[in-house]
Structures are given as C-alpha cells and as structure tokens.
C-alpha positions, 0 to 999 in steps of 0.5 A, a space after each residue: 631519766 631526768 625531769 625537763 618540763 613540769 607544768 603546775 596548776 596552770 591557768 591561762 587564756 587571753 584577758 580575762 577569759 581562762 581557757 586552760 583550767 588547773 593544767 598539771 603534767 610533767 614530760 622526762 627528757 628524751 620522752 615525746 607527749 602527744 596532746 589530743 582533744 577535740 577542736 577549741 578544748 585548749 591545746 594550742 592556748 596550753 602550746 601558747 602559755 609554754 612560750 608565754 604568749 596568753 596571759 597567765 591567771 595562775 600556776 608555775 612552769 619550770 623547764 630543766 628545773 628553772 622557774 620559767 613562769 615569768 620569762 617573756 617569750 624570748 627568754 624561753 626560746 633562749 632558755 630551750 623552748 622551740 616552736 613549730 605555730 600552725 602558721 609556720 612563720 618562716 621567713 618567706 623574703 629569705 631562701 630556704 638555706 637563710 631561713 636555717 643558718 640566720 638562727 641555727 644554734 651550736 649543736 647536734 641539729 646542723 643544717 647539713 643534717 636537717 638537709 639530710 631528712 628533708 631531702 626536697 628542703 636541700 633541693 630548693 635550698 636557693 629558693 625563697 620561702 615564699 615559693 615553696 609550696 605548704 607542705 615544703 613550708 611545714 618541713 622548713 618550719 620544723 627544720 629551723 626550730 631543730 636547728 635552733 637545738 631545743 631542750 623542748 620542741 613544740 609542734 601545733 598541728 604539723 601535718 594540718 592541711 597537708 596532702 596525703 604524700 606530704 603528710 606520710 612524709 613529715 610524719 616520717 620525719 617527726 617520727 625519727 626526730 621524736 622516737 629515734 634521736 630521742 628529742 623531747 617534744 609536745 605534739 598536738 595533732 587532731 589525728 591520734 591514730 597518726 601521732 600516737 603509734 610515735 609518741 610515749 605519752 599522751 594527754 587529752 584536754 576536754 574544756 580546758 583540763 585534762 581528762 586523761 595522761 597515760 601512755 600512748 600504745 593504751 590510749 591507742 588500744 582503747 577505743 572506747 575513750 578514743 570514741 568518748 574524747 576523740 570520736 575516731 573509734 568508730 571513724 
C-alpha cells in the first residue's frame, strides 16, 4: 500500500508560540488515523498546519510524495487536502444543492452519491444553509469536502455537540466513508470509544508531541492508557 501522507519533525503554532512539538507519522492510502488527546494537547493546531493555516517553525510535509511544506492554503486544497473545521463553514446564504455543486470536483464522490448517505441532506436539498439545524450543517459540511474528492480528508470534531440520534447518524456515515470506501482521512474526536472501533490507526498528542501511534483495536483494548491519556477507562 502505497504512502500518501508523511508528516517529519514538525513544528508549528501560531507567532512565536509552538504548539506541536517535533510531530512524525506517516498515514498509507485508503487507511484511516484517529488523532486523540486531551483538550488543548494540539490536535486541531496539527489538522491546522496540514492545510497550512499556523506558522510553521520547522519540519516537512509531503502529500502522495510531493514536498507540500511551503504551499499556501489553497495549493493544498488543490493538491488533495480536504477539510471538515469545527465551525463547518458552509455557505449558509446558498441551498444545500449550491453548497455541493459550487465545488464538487471530477470524481467517485458525486453529489448523487453523497445524497444517498445523507438522506435528511436530499430532503432539504432547496433549503438554505442557514436553515438547517447543527447536525444538518455537520452532514453538509462533510458531504461538500467528499465532493471536492480529496486525496486526504481532515475532520476536527464532527460529532462535537451534536444530539445523540444525530451523532449515531454522522458516525455512521463516517464509518462507511473511512472503513468501507476506504477514503484516507485523520479524524480527531474527544470520544475515542466512538472513532476508534472505525479507524485502523490512531495517534495521541500530549503537550504538543506525540505520546503513543499504533493500531486502534489495541489502544481500544488498553484501558490502562486510555485512562493515562485519555481518562475514559474508568468513564
């Protein structure tokens, strides 16, 4: 299985304050990372550098083997890079259906076919962004980046303050994108018993650095460092 994404000794943060400390992994093609840690351990700042948002103090990423470290934001979302923010960003004075086809790419992610795993989103495809509800906005939020047929797809928090129904939903559908149709994709989520069981891999981040990188089903099984890194063993 080829290599998409390596990420070298990264160093990053916002002016002079470094956040991610000396970051290195690697993610193969058609595999899916979850990337855990506590609240303010650096995970959205690492999401953040990939698409090339925080100042970079150090360190090299490459993205199907082509040096992207100095691209601007919008040379990586060319080069394949696709991004689910927490704060979605749809396009709320467009319908659901403009959101889709202003930047659907040629490829296997069609807006047909996203319609067809977010049914609700085909239902209020003639409503604007602004009046759908949260969870409607997350589905819409992940349906426009598949459509723009990302190499790598980043999602930060996609189930975060979503109702219960909601969340069993989305998960479901992140499931499929990530484990069934195989699409790469770094996943960060505050829950692990929730992105674990459908991720292959998964890294923790403590203070900026990584802490531990192996494969899910075992960082699922050890209790003992999901309670050392993570307090939920004991939730």
């Amino acid at each position: 299985m080829a290599e998409l994404l390596r990420v070298e000794q990264l160093r990053s943060g916002y002016g002079e304050a470094i956040v991610v400390q000396g970051v290195d992994f690697s993610l193969d093609e058609g595999r899916s990372l979850a990337l855990l840690g506590r609240n303010g351990t650096g995970k959205t700042t690492l999401l953040n550098t990939l698409i090339g948002v925080t100042r970079r103090h150090g360190g090299r990423i490459a993205l199907a083997g082509r040096d992207v470290t100095a691209l601007p934001p919008h040379a990586r979302a060319a080069a394949g890079i696709g991004w689910v923010p927490q704060e979605r960003n749809i396009f709320r004075s467009l319908t659901v259906d403009e959101n889709l086809t202003a930047v659907a790419r040629p490829g296997p992610w069609t807006p047909a076919r996203v319609y067809a795993m977010f049914p609700r989103l085909e239902e209020r495809k003639a409503n604007m962004g602004n009046q759908l509800s949260g969870g409607e906005q997350q589905m819409l939020a992940v349906a426009r980046a598949l459509v723009l047929n990302p190499k790598l797809l980043l999602l930060d928090e996609p189930l975060e303050g979503l109702a219960p129904i909601i969340v069993k939903e989305l998960l479901q559908a992140i499931a499929r994108v990530v484990r069934d149709e195989g699409v790469s994709a770094i996943i960060v989520e505050q829950n692990p018993r929730l992105i674990l069981p459908i991720t292959a891999r998964a890294v923790v981040l403590d203070r900026g650095a990584i802490v531990h990188e192996g494969a899910s089903a075992e960082l699922l099984a050890d209790r003992e460092r999901l309670d050392r890194w993570l307090a939920v063993a004991k939730a």
